[in-house]
Structures are given as structure tokens and as C-alpha cells.
N, C-alpha and C positions, 0 to 999 in steps of 0.2 A: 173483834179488834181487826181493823184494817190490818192485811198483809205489808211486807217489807216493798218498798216499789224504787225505782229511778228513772226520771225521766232527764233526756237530754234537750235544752234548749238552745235554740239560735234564737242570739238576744240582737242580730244585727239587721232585719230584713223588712221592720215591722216600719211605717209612714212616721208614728210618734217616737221612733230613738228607741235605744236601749232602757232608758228612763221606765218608760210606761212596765216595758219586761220584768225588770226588777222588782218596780214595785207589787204586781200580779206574785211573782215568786215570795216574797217574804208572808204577804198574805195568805198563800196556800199552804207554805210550812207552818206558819202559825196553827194552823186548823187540820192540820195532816201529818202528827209527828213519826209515821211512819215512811213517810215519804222522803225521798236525794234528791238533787235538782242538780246535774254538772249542766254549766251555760258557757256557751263558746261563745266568746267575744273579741273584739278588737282592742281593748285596752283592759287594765287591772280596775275591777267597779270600784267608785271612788265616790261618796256621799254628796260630793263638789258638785256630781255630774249626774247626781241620778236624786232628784227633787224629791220630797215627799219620803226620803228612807233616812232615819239615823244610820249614821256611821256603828255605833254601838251594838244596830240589830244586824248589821251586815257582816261585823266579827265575830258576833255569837252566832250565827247562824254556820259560819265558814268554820270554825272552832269545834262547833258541834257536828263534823262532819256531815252535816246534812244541806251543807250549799259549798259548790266548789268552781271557782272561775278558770276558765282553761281561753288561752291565746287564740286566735285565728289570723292567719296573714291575712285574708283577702273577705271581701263579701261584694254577694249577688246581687246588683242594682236591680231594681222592680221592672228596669228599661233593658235589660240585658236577655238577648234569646236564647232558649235553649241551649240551642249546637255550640255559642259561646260559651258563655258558664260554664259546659261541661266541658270546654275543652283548654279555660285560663280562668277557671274559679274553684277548680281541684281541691285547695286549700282555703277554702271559704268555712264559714260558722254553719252554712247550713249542711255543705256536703261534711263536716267534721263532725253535725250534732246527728248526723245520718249514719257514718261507721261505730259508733256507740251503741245503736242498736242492733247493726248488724256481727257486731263482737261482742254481743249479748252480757255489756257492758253494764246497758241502761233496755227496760224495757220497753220504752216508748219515745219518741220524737216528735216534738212540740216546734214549728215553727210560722211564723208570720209574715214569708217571704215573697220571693218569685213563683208564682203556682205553675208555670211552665216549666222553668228549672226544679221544682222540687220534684215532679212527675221523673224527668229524665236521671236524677241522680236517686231518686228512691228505689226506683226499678234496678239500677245498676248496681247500686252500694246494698240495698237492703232485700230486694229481691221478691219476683213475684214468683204465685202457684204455676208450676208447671202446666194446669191445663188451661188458662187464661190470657189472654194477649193483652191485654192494659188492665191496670186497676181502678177504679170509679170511688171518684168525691159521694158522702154520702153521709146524711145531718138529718138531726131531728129537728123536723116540723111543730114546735110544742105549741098548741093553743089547750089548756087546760090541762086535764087530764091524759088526753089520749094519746097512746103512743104510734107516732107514725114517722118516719122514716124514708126519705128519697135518696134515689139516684138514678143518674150521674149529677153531678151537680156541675160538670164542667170539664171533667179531666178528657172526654169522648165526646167530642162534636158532630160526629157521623156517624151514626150506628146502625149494623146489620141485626137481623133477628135473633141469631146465636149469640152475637153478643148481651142483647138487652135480657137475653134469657141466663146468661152469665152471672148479670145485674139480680137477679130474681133469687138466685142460689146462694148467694152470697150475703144480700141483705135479710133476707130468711136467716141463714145462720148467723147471722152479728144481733138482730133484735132476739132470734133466743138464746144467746149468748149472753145478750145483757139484762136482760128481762123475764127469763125463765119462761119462756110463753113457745110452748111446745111445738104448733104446728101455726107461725105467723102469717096472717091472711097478706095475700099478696093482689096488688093490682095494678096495671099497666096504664098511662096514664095518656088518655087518648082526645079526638075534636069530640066523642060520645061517644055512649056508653052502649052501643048497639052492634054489633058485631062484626056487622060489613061496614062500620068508619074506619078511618085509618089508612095509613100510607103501607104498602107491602110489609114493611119490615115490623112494624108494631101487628100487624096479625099474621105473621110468622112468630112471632115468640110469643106471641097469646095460645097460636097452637101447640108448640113446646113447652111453654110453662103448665100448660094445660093437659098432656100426655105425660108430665113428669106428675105423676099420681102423690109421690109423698110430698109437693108441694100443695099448699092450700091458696089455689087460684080461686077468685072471687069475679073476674072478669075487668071491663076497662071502666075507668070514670075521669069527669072531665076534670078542669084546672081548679073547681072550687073545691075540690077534694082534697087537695093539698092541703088545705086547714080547717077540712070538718069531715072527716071517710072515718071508719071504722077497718079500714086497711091497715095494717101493720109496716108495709112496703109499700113503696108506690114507684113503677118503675117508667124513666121516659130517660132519653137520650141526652148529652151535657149541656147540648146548645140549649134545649126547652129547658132543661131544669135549671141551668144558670141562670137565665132570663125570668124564670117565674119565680128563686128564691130573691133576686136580688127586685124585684116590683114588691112581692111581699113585706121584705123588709123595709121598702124606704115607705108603701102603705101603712106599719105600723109605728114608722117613725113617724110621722104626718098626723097619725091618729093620740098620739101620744102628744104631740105638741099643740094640737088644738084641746085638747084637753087640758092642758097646763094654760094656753092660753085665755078659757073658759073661766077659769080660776082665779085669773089674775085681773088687777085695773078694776076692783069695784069694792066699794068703801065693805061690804059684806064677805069681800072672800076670803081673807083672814081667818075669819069663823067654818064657813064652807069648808074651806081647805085643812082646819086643824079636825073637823068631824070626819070626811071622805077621806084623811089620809092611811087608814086599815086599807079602805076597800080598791083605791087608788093602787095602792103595795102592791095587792095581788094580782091585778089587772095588769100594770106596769110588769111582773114578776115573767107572766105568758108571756107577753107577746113583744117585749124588749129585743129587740135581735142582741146588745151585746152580752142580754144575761144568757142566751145561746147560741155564744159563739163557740166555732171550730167545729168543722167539716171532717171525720176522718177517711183515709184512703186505704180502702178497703181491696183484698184483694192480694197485698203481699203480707211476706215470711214477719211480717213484725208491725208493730204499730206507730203510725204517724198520723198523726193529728196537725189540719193546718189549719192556723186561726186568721179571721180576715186582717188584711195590713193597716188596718187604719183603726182596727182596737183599740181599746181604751185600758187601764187598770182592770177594770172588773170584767170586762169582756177576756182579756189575755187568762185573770184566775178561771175563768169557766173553760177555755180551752185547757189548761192545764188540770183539771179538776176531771173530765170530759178523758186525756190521755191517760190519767190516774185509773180512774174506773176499768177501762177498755184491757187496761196491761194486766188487771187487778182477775177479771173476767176470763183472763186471757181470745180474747175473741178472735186475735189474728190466727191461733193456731187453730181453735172450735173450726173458724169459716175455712180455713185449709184440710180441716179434716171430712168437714163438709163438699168439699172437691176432690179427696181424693175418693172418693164413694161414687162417684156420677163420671162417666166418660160422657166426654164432648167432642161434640163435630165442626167446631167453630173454623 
């Protein structure tokens, strides 16, 4: 039996409105009755305004203690910089669904916001490891079975060696945190897989990932690795890894719509499409970016999960599904106890 959990959601930050947030929420309580959802919003949720949800399941839910709407004055436009936000959106949904877990209120924070502002008020309000200078985006890669795992995915666009060797310690401790896999193969994700490729800084933390003996380094490999290594981690800097998560995904959106479109427009695909719809499931199931969505940010005192802003229903439940597990895991604290064992020279 799943453990008791809470997560705090900002329902204001997400492309599709609050609507889409909602609706993800009722869905995962349905299927999670262990689970509290407090969601900081701008208005009291109101059936009128949020599509797709009876009124009915929204006061049993609220009734049942297990959904509870709380006010926010302000929220973080997707067009708003850091240094602003943080210094006249103080009282927004996202920095409010942020002191909830920092008053260990709620175990985990769930939002679909500003990614630059959620960096600068996470580190502030919820707090990183003491031996670390930023925290790193960091998602799983799922094509089938395997489990692998990158970072940065964005949050560090410049990285020195000691940092990406930071990346290394950390994603190590969150996949066996969530996965029970004792000593997760690690690989730094490079132009090749030969020893003298690479720019300074990536074989600088190949030699330090590599002297840290209780790590299990496997050495560098290139970009098709991302969705077919036997890696457990794959570590490369925010800029590459934003850029080759987000090619990936609009390749398997592409690959997904020619397929639907293969299907479609011929007096036989009716037929086709009522036999291939099992194996279609499964395939769709991979390699779907919204069935895995949400990035979490790894690295501070508590768990935050950010899910992309332009989610959908079933993409915002797997980010909340995704903050469930990780709080359940406890993995923020695992990977903070995994640092405070290693001194760094970062």
C-alpha cells in the first residue's frame, strides 16, 4: 500500500490554463487514494471554468480532504525574467506551491511554469545541498524497458568539469533511489566515444567521475545513446541536453503522426487499425513524450517536478504521478545524503 503523500501544485503557469491542471488532478486522486493535492490558484475552481470535470467530483474530492484550493495574488508569466518574478511575483502560485514544501507541508512540487523563475525561487524558498552550486533538470529517457536517465536538461548552460561531475553523483543517487539498482552505470555524453574527443571540461569530469571509484563509470558515448545505451545516467551540460531532449521529442511526435497518418484515408484501415490497436498501445506508450512528462530538479532539500507548459491532461497526471513516486522514494533526501559523504572542489 502506497504511503501517505502531498503534493503542492501551481495550477497557474501551464500554456493550456488551469483547466488542463485540474483535470490531471482528479485523475490521479481517482487512482492514488493515498495521495493530497493543495493547488494554488488565482480564483476558487469552479466546474464553469475548468471543462471536462464535474462539479460533483470536485466537492467530493475537496470534502474528502484530499483536494484543497488555496488563493494566490499574482502569477509568473512564461515572458517574465528571473530577477523580475523574484523580486514582484513573491505572492505568485508558483513561489506559494514552493513554501509548502519547504514547510514540509507538502512533500513535493509539481509545476508547469516559468523554468527560469522556478530555478531562482526553488533554490531560495526550498533550498539546495550545501556542496553544490545549481541544481540540474533531469528525466527519463524511456524507450522500452531501459532505464536511463539525463542531465542537465537545461537548468546549466555552461558547465565546468566539477560541475558535470556533480551531475554524475547525483543522478547515480536519484536512479538508485528509484529503482534499487545499486551501483547505476554512468556515462558522459560526448562528439565520441574515444577518449581524447571532447571539449576540456567533459574529460575533466570523465577523469573525476572516473577516480571516484564508488561511481560506476562506463566511459563517454555519443547522442544515439540517449535512446538506446545500457547507461543508467548520461551526463552532458543544459544547452546539449535541452536541445537533444526537445529534437527527440518533436522526432517522436512526427514518428507517431505518420503512423496515424499510414492508418488513415484507405477503405481497409478501419480493419488495420482495429487489429494493430494492442501493439500501436505499446509503442505510442514508449515513446509518447506526454506519457513522460516532467523533468525533476534534482539537487535541492526537497522535491520539485517541472512538467512541460504546454501539457496536456495526461502529460500534467504523469508529472504528478512522477512527484508522487520521487516524495514516496524519498530521493531528495537519498541524493543529499549521497553528498554529504563525497567532498567537492567545485
Amino acid at each position: 500500500m502506497a504511503a501517505n503523500c502531498t503534493i503542492a501544485v501551481d495550477a497557474m503557469g501551464g500554456d493550456r490554463g488551469p483547466g488542463v491542471v485540474y483535470q490531471a488532478i482528479v485523475d490521479v486522486l481517482e487512482t492514488d487514494p493515498a495521495l493530497k493535492i493543495i493547488v494554488f490558484n488565482q480564483t476558487v475552481a469552479q466546474s464553469a471554468v475548468m471543462p471536462g470535470i464535474a462539479d460533483a467530483d470536485l466537492k467530493a474530492l475537496i470534502a474528502d480532504g484530499r483536494l484543497e484550493v488555496r488563493h494566490s495574488a499574482s502569477v509568473i508569466d512564461k515572458s517574465d525574467k528571473p530577477t523580475y518574478a523574484y523580486k514582484h511575483r513573491a505572492d505568485s502560485s508558483m513561489a506559494d506551491a514552493l513554501r509548502c514544501v519547504a514547510a514540509q507541508e507538502a512533500q513535493a512540487c509539481v509545476t508547469p511554469g516559468n523554468t527560469g523563475a522556478l530555478l531562482v525561487f526553488a533554490k531560495a524558498l526550498v533550498g539546495t545541498h550545501t556542496s553544490i552550486e545549481r541544481p540540474a533538470f533531469i528525466k527519463r529517457l524511456q524507450l522500452g524497458s531501459a532505464i536511463s536517465y539525463v542531465l542537465d536538461l537545461g537548468a546549466n548552460v555552461d558547465c565546468r568539469g566539477e560541475r558535470l561531475f556533480q551531475f554524475a553523483v547525483m543522478g547515480s543517487a536519484l536512479v538508485s533511489a528509484l529503482h534499487d539498482i545499486e551501483r547505476p552505470q554512468i556515462a558522459l555524453l560526448n562528439i565520441g566515444s574515444e577518449d581524447i574527443k571532447g571539449n576540456e571540461q567533459v574529460r575533466l569530469a570523465a577523469r573525476l567521475i572516473e577516480e571516484a571509484k564508488w561511481l560506476n563509470y562506463r566511459g563517454f558515448v555519443e547522442g544515439g545513446a540517449l535512446f538506446n545505451s545500457d547507461a543508467n545516467v548520461i551526463v552532458c551540460d543544459g544547452f546539449v541536453g535541452n536541445a537533444a531532449l526537445k529534437a527527440g521529442e518533436e522526432v517522436a511526435r512526427q514518428i507517431l503522426k505518420q503512423v496515424d497518418a499510414m492508418l488513415t484515408g484507405h477503405w481497409w484501415s478501419f480493419f488495420v487499425r482495429r487489429l494493430s490497436r494492442p501493439l500501436f498501445a505499446r509503442i505510442r506508450l514508449g515513446i509518447d513524450p506526454d506519457h513522460n512528462n516532467g523533468a525533476s530538479l534534482v539537487g535541492l532539500l526537497g522535491t520539485v517536478v517541472k512538467s512541460h507548459g504546454a501539457a496536456d491532461r495526461r502529460g500534467f497526471a504523469a508529472a504528478l504521478r512522477q512527484a508522487a513516486s520521487e516524495a514516496r522514494s524519498e530521493v531528495a533526501l537519498r541524493v543529499c545524503r549521497e553528498l554529504d559523504s563525497i567532498a567537492f572542489n567545485a
